[in-house]
C-alpha positions in Angstrom: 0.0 0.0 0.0 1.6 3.4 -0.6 1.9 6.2 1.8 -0.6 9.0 1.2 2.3 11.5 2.2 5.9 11.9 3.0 7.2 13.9 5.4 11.1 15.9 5.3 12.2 18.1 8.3 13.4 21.3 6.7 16.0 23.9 8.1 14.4 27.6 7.2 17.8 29.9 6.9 16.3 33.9 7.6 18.6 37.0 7.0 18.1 39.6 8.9 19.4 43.5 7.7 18.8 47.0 8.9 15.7 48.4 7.4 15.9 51.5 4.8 13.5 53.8 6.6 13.2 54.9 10.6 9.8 53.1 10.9 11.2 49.5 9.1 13.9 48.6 11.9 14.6 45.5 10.2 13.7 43.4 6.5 13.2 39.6 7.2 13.7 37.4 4.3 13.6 33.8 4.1 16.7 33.0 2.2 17.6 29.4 1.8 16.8 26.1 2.8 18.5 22.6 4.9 17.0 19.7 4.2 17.0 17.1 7.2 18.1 19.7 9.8 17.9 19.2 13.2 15.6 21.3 15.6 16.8 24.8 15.3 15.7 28.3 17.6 16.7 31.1 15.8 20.4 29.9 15.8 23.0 32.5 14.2 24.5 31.0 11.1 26.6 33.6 9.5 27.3 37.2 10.4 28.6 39.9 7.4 28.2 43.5 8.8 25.1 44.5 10.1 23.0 41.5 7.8 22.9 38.3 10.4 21.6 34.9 8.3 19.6 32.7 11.7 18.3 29.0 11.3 15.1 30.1 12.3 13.1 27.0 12.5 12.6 23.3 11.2 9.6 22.6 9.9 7.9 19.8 8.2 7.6 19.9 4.2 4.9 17.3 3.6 4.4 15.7 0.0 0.5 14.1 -0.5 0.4 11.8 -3.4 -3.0 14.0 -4.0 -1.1 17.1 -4.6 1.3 15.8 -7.6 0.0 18.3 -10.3 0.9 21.0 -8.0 4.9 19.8 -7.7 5.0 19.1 -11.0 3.6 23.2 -12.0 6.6 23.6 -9.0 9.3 21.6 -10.9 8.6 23.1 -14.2 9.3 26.9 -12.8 12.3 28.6 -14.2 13.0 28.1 -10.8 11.6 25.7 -8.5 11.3 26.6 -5.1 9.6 26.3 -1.8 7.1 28.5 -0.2 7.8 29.5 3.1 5.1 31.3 4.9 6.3 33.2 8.0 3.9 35.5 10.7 4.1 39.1 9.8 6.3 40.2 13.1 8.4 43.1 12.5 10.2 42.3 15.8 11.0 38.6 15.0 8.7 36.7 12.3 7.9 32.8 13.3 8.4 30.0 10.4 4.5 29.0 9.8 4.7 27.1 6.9 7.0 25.5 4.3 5.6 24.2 0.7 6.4 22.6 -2.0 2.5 23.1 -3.9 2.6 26.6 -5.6 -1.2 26.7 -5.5 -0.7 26.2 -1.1 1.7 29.5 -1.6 -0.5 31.3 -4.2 -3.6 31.1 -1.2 -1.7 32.8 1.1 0.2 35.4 -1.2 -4.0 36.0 -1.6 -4.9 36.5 1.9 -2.0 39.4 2.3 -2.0 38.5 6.0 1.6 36.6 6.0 4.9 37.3 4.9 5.7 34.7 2.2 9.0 33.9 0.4 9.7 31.9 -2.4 12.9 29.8 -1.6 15.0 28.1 -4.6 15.7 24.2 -4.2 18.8 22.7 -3.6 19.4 20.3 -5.9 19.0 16.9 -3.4 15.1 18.1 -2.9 14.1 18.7 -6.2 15.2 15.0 -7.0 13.0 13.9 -3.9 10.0 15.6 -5.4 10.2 14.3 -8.8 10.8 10.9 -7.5 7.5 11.2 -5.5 6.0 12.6 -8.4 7.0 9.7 -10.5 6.4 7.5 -8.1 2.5 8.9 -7.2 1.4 10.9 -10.3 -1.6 9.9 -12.6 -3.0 11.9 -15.4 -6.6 12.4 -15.2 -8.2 12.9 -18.6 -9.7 16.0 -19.5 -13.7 15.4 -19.9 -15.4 18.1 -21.3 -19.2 19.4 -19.7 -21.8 19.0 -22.2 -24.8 20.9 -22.8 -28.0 20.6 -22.4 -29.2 20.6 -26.3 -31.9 22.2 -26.3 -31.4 25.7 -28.5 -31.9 28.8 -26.4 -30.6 31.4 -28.6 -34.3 31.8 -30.7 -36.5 34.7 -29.7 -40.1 34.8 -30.1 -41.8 38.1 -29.3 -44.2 38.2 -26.7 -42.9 35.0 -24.6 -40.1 34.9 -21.8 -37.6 32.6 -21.3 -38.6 29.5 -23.1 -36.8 27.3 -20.1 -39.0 28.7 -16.9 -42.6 27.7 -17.3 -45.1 30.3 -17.4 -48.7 30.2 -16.6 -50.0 33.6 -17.8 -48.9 36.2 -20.3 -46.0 37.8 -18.4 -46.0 41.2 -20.7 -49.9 41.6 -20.2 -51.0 45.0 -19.0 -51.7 44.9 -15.0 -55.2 46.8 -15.9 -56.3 44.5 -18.9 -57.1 41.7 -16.2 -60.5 43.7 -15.0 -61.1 45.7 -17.2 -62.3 49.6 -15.4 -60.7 48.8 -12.2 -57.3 50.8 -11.6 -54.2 50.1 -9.7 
């Protein structure tokens, strides 16, 4: 029986630099990724000047056999990459999220109330995905919706809709049924 999803911790590298204006203190950016890391706490990494590069977090990247069209749109990017969806802390953003599905990343690119990053793949996890996609992926034919065939593009004056039933003239006049009496 095959799984219905494999799961990959993932190392979430974050550079931190100043900010370019007195009300940014600080840009976040999510800037690469470790594949099978260990469990991290914003752990310093690398130091150049005043830019500091923290593993941030591990999270879990979780492949569903369900979700194979979506790594495959993934794969066949210019660049394929990972979206990792952070809080929108200016102080210190938390790792929410990691996927590989770009439709998952599109939804919350959408909802404007997360920071998201698009992260390139190292090499060793773009192999793993297309391995699962091999593995899991089946093409589901394209059936197209027919119509109903009956015609509804003639007009005939005086009648309605010809699909809703009607019982009485709907154009008559509201005074034509009794005739004297007004509305």
């Amino acid at each position: 029986m095959q799984q219905p999803s494999v799961c990959l911790p993932l190392g979430i590298v974050i550079r931190r630099v100043p900010g370019k204006t007195r009300w940014v203190r600080h840009v976040w950016k999510a800037v690469d990724l470790l594949p099978g890391a260990g469990p991290a706490a914003w752990k310093v990494l690398r130091e150049e000047g005043e830019a500091v590069e923290y593993h941030a977090a591990t999270v879990t990247l979780e492949l569903w056999r369900t979700d194979t069209e979506a790594y495959l749109s993934a794969l066949s990017a210019r660049v394929p990459s990972i979206g990792v969806i952070m809080s929108n802390d200016p102080d210190r953003p938390q790792v929410l999220l990691a996927t590989a599905s770009p439709y998952e990343t599109q939804d919350y690119l959408d909802s404007g109330e997360e920071l998201v990053e698009l992260v390139p793949m190292p090499e060793g996890l773009v192999a793993l995905i297309r391995d699962f996609v091999e593995e899991h992926h089946t093409e589901e034919a394209f059936v197209k919706r027919r119509r109903d065939r009956e015609r509804t593009d003639r007009k005939v004056d005086g009648v309605g809709d010809a699909r809703i039933p009607q019982l009485t003239d709907v154009y008559r006049s509201p005074t034509s049924r009794k005739a004297g009496r007004l509305h």
